[in-house]
C-alpha positions in Angstrom: -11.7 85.0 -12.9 -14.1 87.5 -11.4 -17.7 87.4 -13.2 -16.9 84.0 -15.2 -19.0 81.4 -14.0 -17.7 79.0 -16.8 -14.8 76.1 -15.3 -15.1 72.9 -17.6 -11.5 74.3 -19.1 -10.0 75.2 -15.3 -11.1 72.2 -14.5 -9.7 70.0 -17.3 -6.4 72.0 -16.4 -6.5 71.6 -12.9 -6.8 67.3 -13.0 -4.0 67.3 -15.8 -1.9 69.4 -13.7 -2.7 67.0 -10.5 -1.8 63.6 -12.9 1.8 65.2 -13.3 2.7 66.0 -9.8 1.2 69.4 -9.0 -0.7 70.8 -6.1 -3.1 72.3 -7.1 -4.9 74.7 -5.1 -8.3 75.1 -6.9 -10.5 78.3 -6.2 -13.8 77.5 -8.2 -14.9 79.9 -10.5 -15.9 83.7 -10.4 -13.5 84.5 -7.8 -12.2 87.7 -6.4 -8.9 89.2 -7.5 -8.1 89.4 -3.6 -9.1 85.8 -2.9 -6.6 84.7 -5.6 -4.0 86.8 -4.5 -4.5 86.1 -0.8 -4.7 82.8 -1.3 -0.9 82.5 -3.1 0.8 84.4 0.0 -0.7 82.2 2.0 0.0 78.7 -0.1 3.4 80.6 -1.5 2.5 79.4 -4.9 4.8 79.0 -7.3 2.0 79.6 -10.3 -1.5 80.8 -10.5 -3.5 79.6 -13.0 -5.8 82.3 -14.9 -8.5 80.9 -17.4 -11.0 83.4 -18.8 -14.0 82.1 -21.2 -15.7 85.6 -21.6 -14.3 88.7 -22.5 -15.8 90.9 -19.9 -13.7 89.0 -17.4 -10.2 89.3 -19.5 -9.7 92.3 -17.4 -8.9 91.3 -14.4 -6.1 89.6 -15.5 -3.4 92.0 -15.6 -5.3 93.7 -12.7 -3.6 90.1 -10.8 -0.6 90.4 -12.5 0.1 94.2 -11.3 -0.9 93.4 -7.7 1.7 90.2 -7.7 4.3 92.8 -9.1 3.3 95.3 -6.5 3.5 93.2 -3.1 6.6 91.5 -5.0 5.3 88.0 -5.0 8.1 85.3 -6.4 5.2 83.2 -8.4 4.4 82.9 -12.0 1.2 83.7 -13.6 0.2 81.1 -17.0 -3.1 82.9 -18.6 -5.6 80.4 -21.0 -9.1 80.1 -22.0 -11.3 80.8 -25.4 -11.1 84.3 -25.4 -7.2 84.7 -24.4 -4.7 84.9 -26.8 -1.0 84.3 -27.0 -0.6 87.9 -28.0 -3.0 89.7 -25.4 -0.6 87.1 -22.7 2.6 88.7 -23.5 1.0 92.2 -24.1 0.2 91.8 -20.0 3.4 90.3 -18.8 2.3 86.9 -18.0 4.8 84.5 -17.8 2.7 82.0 -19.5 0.1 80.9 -22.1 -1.4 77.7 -23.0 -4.1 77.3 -25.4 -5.2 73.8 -23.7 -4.6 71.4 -20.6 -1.8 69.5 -22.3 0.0 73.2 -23.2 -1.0 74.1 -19.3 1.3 71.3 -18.0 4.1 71.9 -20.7 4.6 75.2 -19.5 3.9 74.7 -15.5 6.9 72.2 -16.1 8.9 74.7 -17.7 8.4 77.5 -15.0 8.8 75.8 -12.7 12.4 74.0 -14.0 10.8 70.2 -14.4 
C-alpha cells in the first residue's frame, strides 16, 4: 500500500501464492493506488493482493476498491496484514481476508474457483 514500506508479510504471500500455481505480479512496497490499478487492466488480474502493516496506510484500501468498482474491473480484491481485520474487510467490500500466507492461498483458491 501507499506509505508502507514494510513487505516481509507480502512477500511471504506472494512465494506461497507462486508454490500453488499463481502468477503473481509483485509491485514492491509503498506503491501508488494508480500503479496498482494500472497495473491489473494491463495484466487483467483476476485478484489483487492488498497487505497493510500500519494504520496510516489502511486507507487506501477501499480508495482501490472504489476505483475497481468505478472503471468496472472483473477482479477480486483479498485485504491482510497486522493492522487489518476481518471486520474492517467486509465493512469495505473486499472480497477477501486472510489473516496469514496459508489463509491468502485458501481464499485466492476459492475466488478464483480452484
Amino acid at each position: 500500500m501507499k506509505g508502507d514500506i514494510h513487505d516481509i508479510g507480502k512477500n511471504i504471500v506472494s512465494v506461497m501464492l507462486a508454490n500453488h500455481g499463481f502468477d503473481v505480479i509483485d509491485l514492491g512496497k509503498n506503491v501508488d493506488n494508480q500503479e496498482i490499478i494500472k497495473v491489473a487492466e494491463e495484466r487483467q488480474a483476476e485478484i489483487i493482493g492488498l497487505s497493510a502493516l500500519m494504520t496510516t496506510t489502511m486507507i487506501h484500501m477501499p480508495q482501490i476498491i472504489d476505483t475497481i468498482k468505478e472503471r468496472g474491473l472483473n477482479c477480486k480484491v483479498i485485504v491482510g496484514g497486522a493492522a487489518v481485520t476481518e471486520q474492517y474487510a467486509r465493512e469495505i467490500g473486499a472480497h477477501g481476508y486472510a489473516e496469514d500466507a496459508v489463509e491468502a492461498v485458501r481464499v485466492a483458491k476459492e475466488l478464483v474457483g480452484l
